[in-house]
N, C-alpha and C positions, 0 to 999 in steps of 0.2 A: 515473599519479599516484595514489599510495593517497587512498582516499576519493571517486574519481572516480564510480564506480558509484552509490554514496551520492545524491551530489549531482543523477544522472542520472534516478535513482527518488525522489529528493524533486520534481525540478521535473515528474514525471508523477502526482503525490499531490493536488496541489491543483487543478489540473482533473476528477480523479477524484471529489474531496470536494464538490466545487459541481455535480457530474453526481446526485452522493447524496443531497445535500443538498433536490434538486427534486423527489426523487419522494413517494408518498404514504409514510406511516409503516411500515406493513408490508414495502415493496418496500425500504424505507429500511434498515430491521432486517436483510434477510435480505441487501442490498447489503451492510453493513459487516460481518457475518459471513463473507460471501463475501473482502472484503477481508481482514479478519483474519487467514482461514485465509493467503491468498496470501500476505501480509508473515510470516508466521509459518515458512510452507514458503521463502523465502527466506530467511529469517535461520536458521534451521535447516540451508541448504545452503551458508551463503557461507564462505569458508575461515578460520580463525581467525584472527586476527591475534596478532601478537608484543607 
């Protein structure tokens, strides 16, 4: 089902985001940088779509 993947890395984003969310600000900065990269090296690798 196109978009299924999508939906599979959405529903692991927002336990991610409230994991990020509790720590102190520095750990917090270099966590969603860390994220960043990872959603970026994904989106960079997923197949094009038509």
């Amino acid at each position: 089902m196109p978009g299924e993947d999508a939906v599979n890395a959405a529903d692991g984003l927002l336990p991610t985001l409230e994991v990020i969310e509790q720590q102190p600000l520095p750990q917090r900065a270099a966590a969603y940088a860390a994220l960043l990269d990872d959603l970026s090296r994904r989106l960079e690798s997923a197949p094009p779509t038509a």
